[in-house]
MIDOSE-1310 file (N, C-alpha, C; in nm, 2 decimals, decimal comma, always signed):
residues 97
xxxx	+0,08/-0,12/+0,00/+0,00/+0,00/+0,00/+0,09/+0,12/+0,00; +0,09/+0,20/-0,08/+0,11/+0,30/-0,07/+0,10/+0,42/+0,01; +0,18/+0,54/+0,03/+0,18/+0,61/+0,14/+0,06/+0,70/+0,13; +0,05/+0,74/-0,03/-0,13/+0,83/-0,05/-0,19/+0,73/-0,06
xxxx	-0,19/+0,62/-0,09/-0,29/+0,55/-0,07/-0,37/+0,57/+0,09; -0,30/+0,59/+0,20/-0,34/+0,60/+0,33/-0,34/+0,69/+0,39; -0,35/+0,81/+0,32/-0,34/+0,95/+0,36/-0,51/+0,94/+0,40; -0,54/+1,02/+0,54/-0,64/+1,03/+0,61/-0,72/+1,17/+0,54
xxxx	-0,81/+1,17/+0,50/-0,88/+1,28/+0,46/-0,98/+1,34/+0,56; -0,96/+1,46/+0,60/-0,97/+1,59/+0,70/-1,12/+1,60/+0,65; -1,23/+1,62/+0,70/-1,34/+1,68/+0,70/-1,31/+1,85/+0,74; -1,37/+1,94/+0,67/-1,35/+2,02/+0,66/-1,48/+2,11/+0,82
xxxx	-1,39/+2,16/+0,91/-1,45/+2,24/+0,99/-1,60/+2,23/+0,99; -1,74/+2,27/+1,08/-1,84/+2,32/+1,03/-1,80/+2,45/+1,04; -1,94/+2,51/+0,98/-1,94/+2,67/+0,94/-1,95/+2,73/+1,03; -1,91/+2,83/+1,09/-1,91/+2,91/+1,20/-1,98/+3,00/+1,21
xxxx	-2,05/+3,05/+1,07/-2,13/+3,19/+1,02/-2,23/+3,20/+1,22; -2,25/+3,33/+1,19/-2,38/+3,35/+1,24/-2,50/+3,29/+1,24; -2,57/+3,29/+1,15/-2,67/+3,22/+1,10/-2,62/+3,04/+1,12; -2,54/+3,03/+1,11/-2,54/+2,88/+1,13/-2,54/+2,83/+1,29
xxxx	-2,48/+2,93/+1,35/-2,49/+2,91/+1,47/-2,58/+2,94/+1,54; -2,66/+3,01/+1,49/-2,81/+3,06/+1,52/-2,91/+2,90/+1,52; -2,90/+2,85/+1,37/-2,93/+2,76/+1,30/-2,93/+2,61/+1,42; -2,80/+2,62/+1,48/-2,76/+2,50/+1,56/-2,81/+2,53/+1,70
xxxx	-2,80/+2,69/+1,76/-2,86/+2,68/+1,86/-3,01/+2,68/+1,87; -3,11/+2,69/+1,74/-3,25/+2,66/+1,81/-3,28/+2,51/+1,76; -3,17/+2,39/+1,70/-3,14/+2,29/+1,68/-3,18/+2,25/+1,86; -3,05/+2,29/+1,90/-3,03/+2,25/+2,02/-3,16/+2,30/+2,14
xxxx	-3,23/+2,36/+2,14/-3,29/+2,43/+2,17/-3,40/+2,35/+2,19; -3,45/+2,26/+2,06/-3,58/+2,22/+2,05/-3,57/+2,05/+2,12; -3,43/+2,00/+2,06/-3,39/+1,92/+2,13/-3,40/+1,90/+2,27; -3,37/+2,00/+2,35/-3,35/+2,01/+2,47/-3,54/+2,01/+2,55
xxxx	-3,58/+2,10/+2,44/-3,73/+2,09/+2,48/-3,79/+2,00/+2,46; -3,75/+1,87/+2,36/-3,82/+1,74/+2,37/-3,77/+1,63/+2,46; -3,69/+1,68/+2,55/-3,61/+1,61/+2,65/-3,70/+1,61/+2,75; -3,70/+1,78/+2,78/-3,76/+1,85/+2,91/-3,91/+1,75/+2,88
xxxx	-3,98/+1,75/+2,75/-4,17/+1,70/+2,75/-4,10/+1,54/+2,83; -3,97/+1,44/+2,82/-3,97/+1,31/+2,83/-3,97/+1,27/+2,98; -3,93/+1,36/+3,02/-3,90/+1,35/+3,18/-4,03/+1,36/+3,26; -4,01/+1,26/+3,42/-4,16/+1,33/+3,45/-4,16/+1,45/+3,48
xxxx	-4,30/+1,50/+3,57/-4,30/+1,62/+3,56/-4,21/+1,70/+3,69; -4,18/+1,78/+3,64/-4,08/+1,85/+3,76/-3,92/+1,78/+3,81; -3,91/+1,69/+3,69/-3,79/+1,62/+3,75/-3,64/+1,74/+3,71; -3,64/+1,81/+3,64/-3,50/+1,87/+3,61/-3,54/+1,98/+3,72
xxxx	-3,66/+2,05/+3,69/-3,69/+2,22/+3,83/-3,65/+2,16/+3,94; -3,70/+2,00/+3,99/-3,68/+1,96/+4,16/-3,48/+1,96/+4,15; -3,43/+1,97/+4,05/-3,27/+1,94/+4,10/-3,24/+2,04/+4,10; -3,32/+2,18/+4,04/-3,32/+2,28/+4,05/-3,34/+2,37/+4,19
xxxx	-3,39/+2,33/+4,26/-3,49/+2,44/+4,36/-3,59/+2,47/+4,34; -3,66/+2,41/+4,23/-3,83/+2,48/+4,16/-3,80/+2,53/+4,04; -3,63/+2,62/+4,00/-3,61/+2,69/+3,90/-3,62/+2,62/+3,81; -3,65/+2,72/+3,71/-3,61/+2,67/+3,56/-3,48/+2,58/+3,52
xxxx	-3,48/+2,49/+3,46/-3,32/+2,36/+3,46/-3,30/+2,46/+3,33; -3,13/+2,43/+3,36/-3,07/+2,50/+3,25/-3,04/+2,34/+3,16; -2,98/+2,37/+3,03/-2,96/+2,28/+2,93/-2,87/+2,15/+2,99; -2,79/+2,18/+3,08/-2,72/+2,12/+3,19/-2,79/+2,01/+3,25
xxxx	-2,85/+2,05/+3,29/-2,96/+2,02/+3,40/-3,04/+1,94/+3,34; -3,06/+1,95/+3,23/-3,20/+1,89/+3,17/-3,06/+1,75/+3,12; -2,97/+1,80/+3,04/-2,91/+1,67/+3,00/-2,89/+1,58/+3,15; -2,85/+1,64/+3,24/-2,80/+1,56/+3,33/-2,92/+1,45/+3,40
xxxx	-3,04/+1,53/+3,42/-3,12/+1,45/+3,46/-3,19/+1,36/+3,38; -3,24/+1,40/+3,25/-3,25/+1,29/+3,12/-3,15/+1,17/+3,15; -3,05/+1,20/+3,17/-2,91/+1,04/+3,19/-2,98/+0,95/+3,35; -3,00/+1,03/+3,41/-3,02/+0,99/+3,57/-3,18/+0,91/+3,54
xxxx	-3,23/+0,97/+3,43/-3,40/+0,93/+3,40/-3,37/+0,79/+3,34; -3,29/+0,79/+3,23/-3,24/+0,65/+3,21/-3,17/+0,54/+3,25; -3,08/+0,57/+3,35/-3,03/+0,52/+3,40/-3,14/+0,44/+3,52; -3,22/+0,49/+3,56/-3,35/+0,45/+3,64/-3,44/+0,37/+3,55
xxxx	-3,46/+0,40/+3,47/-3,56/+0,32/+3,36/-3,44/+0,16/+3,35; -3,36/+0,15/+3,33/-3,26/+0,06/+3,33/-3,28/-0,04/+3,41; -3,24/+0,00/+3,53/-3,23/-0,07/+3,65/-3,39/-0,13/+3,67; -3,54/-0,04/+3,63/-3,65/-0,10/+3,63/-3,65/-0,21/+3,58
xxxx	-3,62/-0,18/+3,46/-3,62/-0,27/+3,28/-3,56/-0,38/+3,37; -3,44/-0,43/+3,39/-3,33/-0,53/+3,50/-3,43/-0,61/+3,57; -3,48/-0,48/+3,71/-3,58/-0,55/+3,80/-3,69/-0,66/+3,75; -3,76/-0,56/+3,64/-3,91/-0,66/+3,57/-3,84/-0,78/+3,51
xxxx	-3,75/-0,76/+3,44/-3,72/-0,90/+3,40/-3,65/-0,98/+3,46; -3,58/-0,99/+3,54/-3,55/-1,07/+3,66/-3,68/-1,11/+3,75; -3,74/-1,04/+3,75/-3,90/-1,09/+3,80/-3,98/-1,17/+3,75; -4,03/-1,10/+3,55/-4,03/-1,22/+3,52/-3,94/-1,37/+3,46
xxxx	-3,83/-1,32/+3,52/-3,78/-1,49/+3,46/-3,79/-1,57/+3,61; -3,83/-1,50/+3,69/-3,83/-1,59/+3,81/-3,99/-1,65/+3,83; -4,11/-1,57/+3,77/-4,23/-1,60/+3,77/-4,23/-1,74/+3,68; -4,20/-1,70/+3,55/-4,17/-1,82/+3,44/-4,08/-1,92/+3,51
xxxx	-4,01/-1,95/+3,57/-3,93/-2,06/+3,61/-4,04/-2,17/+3,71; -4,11/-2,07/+3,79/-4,24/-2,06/+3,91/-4,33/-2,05/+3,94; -4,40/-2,03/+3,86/-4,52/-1,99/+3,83/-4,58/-2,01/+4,03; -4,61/-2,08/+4,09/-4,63/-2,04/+4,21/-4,56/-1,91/+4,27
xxxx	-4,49/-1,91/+4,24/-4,40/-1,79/+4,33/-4,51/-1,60/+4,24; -4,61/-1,64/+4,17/-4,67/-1,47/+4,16/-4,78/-1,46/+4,29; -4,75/-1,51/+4,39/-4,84/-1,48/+4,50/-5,00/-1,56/+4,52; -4,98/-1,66/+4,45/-5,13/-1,70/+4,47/-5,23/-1,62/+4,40
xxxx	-5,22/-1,58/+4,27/-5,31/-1,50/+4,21/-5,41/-1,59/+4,16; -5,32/-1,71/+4,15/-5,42/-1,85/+4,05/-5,42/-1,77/+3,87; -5,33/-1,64/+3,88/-5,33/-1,64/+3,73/-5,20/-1,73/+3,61; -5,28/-1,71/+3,48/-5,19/-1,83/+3,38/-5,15/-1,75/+3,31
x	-5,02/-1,75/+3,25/-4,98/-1,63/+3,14/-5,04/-1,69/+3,00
């Protein structure tokens, strides 16, 4: 192989214009606001004090929201592989899957 053969080709910067950056911050912006609708309610204001979460804030607790949903996800199914192994062990409901 050749040495241009392996020459790494550079993407070229994005645009830095004004308008582009305009462009990227109400990108980010709307982003952040379809974060804020995914969370329950009041979960980024309560890490807040009540205030408004900054973009910060919203990412950080969005991570903390998933990382929770996780550990659920984990719990239920560990639950049900233990119901399916047992079927006695759902508490005497007398229900059949």
């Amino acid at each position: 192989m050749s040495s241009s053969s392996r020459r790494i080709r550079r993407r070229s910067p994005p645009s830095t214009s004004p308008a582009a950056l305009d462009e990227q911050a109400a990108v980010a912006d709307e982003l952040v606001s379809r974060l804020r609708a995914l969370l329950p309610p009041g979960a980024a204001a309560a890490a807040n004090g009540g205030k408004a979460a900054s973009t910060a804030q919203v990412l950080e607790e969005t991570c903390v929201y998933i990382r929770r949903l996780h550990a659920e996800v984990d719990g239920l199914a560990e639950r049900l592989a233990r119901l399916l192994e047992d079927p006695s062990a759902a508490g005497g409901s007398g229900r059949r899957w």
